[in-house]
C-alpha positions in Angstrom: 40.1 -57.8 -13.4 42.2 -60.3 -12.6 42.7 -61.9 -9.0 45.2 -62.9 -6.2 45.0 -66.4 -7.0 45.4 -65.5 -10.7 47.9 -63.2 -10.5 50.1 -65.8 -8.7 49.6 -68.5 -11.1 50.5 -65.8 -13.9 53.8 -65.1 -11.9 54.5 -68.7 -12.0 53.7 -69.3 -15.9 56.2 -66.5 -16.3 58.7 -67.7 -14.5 58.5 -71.3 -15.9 59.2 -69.2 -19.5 62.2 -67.3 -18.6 63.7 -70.6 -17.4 62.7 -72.5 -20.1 63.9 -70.2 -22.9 67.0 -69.8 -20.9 67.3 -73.6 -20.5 66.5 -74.6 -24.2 68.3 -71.9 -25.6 71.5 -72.8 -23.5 70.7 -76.8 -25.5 70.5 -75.0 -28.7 73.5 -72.7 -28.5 75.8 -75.7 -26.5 74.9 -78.1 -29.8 75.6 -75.0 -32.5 79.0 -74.3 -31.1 80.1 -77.7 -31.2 78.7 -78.2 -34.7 80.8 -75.3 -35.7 83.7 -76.7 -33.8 83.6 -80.2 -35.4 82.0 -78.8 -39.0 79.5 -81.2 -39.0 76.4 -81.9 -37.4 75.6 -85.1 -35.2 72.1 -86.5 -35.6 71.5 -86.3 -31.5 72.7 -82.8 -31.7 69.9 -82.2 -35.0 67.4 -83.6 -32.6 68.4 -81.4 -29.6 68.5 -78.3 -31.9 65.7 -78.7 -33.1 63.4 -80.1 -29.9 65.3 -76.6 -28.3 64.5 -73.9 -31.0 60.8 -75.6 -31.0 60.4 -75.4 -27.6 61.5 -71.9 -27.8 58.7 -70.7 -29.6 56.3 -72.9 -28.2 56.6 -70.9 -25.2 56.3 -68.0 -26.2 53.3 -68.8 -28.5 51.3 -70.3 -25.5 52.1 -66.8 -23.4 51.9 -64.8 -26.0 48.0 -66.5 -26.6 47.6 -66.3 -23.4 48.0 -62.6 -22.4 45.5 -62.4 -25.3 43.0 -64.0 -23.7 43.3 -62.9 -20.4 44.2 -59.6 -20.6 42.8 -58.5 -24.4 40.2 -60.9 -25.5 38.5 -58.2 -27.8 41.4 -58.9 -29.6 41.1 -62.1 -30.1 39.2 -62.2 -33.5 39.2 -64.4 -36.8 42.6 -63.1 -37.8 44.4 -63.5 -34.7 42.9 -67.0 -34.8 43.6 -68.0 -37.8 47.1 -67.2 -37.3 47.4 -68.4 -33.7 46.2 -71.8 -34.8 48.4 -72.6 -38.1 51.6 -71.5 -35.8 50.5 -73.7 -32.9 50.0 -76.3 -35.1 53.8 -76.0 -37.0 55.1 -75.5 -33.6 53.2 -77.8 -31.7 54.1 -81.1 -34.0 57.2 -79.9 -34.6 58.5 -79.7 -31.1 56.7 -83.7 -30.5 58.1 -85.1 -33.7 62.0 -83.5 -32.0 60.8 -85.1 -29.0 59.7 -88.4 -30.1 62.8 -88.5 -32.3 64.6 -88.2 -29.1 63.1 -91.0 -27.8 63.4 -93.4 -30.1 66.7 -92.6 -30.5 67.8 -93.4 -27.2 65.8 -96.7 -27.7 67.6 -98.1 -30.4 71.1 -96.6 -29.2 70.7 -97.7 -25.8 67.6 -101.1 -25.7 69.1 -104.4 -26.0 66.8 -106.5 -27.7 68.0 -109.9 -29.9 64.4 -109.1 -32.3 65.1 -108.9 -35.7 62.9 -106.3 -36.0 64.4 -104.2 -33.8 68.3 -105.0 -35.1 66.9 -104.1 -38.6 66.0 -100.5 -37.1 68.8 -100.2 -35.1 71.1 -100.5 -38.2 69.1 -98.0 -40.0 68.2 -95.1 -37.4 69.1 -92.9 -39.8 66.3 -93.4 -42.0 63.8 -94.2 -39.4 64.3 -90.9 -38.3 64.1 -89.5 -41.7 60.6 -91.5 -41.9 59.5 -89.8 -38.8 60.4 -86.5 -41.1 57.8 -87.5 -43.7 54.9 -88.9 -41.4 55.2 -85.3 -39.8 54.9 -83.4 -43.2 51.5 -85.7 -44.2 50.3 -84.6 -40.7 50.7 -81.1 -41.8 49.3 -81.7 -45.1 46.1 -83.0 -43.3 45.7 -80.8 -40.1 45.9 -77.5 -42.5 42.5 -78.6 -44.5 40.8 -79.9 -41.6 41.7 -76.8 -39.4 40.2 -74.1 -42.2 37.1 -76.2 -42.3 36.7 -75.3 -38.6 37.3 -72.0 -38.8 35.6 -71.5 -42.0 32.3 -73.2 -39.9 33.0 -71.5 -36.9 33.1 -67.6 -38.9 29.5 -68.7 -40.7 28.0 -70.1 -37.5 29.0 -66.8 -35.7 28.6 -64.3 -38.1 31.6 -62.3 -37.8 31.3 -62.2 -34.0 34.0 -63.1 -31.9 34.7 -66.6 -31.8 33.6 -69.6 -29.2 32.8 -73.2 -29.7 29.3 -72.5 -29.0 27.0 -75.2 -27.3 28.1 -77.7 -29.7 30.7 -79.6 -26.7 30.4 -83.1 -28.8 31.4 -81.6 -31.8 34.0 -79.0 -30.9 36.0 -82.2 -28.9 35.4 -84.4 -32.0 37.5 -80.7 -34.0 40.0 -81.0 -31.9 40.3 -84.7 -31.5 41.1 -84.8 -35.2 43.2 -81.6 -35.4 45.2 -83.8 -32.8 45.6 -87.0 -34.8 49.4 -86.8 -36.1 50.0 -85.2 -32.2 48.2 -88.5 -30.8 50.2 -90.9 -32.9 53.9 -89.3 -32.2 52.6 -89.1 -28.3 51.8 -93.4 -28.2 54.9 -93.7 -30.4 57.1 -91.9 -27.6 55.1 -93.7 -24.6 56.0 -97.7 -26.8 59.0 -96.5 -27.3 60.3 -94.9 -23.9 58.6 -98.1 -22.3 60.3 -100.5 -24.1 63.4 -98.6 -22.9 62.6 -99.0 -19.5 61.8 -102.5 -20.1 65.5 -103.1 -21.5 67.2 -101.1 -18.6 65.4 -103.0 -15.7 66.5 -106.0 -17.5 69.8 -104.6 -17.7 69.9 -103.9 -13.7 68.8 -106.8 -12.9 70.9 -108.9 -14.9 74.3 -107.2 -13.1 72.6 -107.5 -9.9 72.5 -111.1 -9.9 76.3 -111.5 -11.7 78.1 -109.2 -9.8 76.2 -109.7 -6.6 74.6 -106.0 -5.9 77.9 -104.5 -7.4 77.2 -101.6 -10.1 79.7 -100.8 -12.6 79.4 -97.5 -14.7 77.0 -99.2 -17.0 74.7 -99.8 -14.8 75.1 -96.3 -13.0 74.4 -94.8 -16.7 71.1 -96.9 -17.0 69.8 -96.4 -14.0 70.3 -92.7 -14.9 68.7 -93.2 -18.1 65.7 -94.6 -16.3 65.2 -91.8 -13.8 65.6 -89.3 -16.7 62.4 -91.1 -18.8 60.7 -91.4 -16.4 60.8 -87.9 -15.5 60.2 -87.1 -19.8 57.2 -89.4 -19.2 55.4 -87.6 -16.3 56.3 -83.5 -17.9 54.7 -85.0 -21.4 51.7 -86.3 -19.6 50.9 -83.2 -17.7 52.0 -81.5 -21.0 48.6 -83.1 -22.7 46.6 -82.6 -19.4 47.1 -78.8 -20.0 46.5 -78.1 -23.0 43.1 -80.1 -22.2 42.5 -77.9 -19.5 43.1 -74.9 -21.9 40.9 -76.0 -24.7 38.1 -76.7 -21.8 38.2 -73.2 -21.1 36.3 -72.2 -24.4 33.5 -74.1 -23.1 33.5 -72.0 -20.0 35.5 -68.6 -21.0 34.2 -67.2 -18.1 36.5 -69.1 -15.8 39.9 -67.8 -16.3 41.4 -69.4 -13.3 40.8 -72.8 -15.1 42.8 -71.3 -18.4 45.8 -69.7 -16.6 46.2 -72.8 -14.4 46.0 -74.7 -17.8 49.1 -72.3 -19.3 50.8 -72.9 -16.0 50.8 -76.8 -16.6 51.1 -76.6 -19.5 55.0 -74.8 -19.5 56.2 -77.2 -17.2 57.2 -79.9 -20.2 58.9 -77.5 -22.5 61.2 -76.2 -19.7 60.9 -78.6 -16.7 62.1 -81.5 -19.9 65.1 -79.0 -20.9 66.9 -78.9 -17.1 66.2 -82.9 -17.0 68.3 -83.2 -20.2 70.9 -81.3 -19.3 71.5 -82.8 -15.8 71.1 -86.0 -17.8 73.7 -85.1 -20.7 77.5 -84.7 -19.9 78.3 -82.7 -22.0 75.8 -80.1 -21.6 76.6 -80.8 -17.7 80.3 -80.3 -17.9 79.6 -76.7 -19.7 78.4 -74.6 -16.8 80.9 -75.8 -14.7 83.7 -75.3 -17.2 82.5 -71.5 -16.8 82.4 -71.2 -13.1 86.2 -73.2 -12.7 87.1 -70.4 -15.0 85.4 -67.4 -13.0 86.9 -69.2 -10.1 90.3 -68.9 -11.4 90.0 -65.5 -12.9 88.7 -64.0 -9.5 91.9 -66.2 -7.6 94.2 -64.5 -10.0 92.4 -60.9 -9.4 93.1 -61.8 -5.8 95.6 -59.3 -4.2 96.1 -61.5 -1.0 97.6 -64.0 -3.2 101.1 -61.7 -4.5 99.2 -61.4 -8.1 98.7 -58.7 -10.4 
């Protein structure tokens, strides 16, 4: 049975889903219609694509998992693992590598450093992106091995039964540390990168401050945007991680499923909490909504029959 407190928590994780596949899917069909329009895509509209159509079915693979456990955990067995963890895995990188290849794109478009280093990848984002691309295959081609291996121990230890880590705490976080190597590297890459940003706008800020005396001009308004919109991706990805820790503690306590729905509750926040945040942040994904409801606004004016029209 499941309890008040759990119940609410459950309401909550649902809601968080249904706005964040409505959010991400509003990203992913904004960016296909204007590929369509302009019959070509735009490498920030690849990246926002993909980091929405990832999200998308990261959501609904940690619900989906979740009802499992909570609700039918007899149903949980080797098969339903197996697959559960290879499609967590695709997913999982996937929608990090989309958003770390968001983030280093907006540090070379918009950092201003005079290092050679950095001009030499800023003239060539292109392929540093496409050099994200590989690293994210060769984590694939080593999580898949290392991930049957556990498994493969985890079936002989338990005999067919259905599956837990066991007593074994030291060795299950040392599994899962490694199945989380390639997700580990992308997440530092982000943090250097969006930090680095940060660094550049406050340098930025404070540079007009002290030429135009206090006075910001619409550069600075964008920066100081671009600031309160990574700071904001910093803080979802953080608690991001500190759920899914939560929700891999729980198979060393299974018996506490408070602890693992308040895991998939914090867990949700980053994929949908991050897709409002970018669409408050982006202009053009902004100015769409409000397109609609001018239009709605002067369809229902010219429906108006106080107003002389038919």
């Amino acid at each position: 049975m499941v309890g008040v407190v759990e119940s609410i928590f459950i309401f909550v994780a649902l809601s968080e889903s249904i706005l964040g596949v409505l959010g991400n899917g509003f990203i992913g069909l904004v960016n296909c219609a204007d590929c369509v329009k302009n019959k070509k895509i735009s490498m920030i509209g690849f990246i926002l694509t993909g980091l929405a159509i990832s999200r998308i079915c990261l959501i609904w693979l940690i619900i989906t998992d979740g009802f499992i456990k909570i609700f039918s955990p007899d149903m949980y067995t080797y098969a339903v693992i197996e697959d559960f963890s290879y499609l967590w895995i695709i997913v999982n990188q996937s929608s990090i590598w989309f958003a770390t290849s968001l983030s280093i794109f907006y540090f070379l478009k918009i950092a201003n450093f005079s290092h050679h280093i950095f001009l030499w990848l800023k003239s060539r984002i292109n392929r540093v992106l496409f050099l994200l691309m590989g690293f994210l295959l060769i984590s694939w081609l080593l999580t898949f091995p290392q991930l049957a291996k556990i498994i493969n121990d985890s079936r002989i230890q338990t005999r067919n039964r259905t599956w837990h880590p066991g007593m074994h705490k030291s060795q299950f976080f040392l599994d899962q540390a490694l199945l989380n190597l390639g997700v580990l590297f992308l997440f530092t890459l982000s943090l250097i990168t969006s930090f680095l940003l940060l660094i550049s706008l406050w340098r930025h800020y404070r540079q007009m401050q002290s030429n135009v005396s206090g006075f910001r001009d619409a550069s600075t308004e964008a920066h100081l945007k671009a600031m309160k919109v990574l700071m904001s991706f910093i803080i979802l990805f953080i608690l991001y991680f500190m759920g899914i820790v939560i929700e891999i503690s729980y198979y060393l306590v299974p018996e506490n499923k408070l602890l693992f729905i308040f895991g998939v509750t914090i867990t949700i926040i980053y994929p949908w909490g991050h897709s409002f945040i970018l669409i408050l942040g982006n202009s053009k994904l902004k100015q769409v909504p409000l397109k609609v409801l001018n239009q709605l606004k002067c369809h229902e004016k010219g429906n108006n029959p106080r107003l002389g029209v038919k």
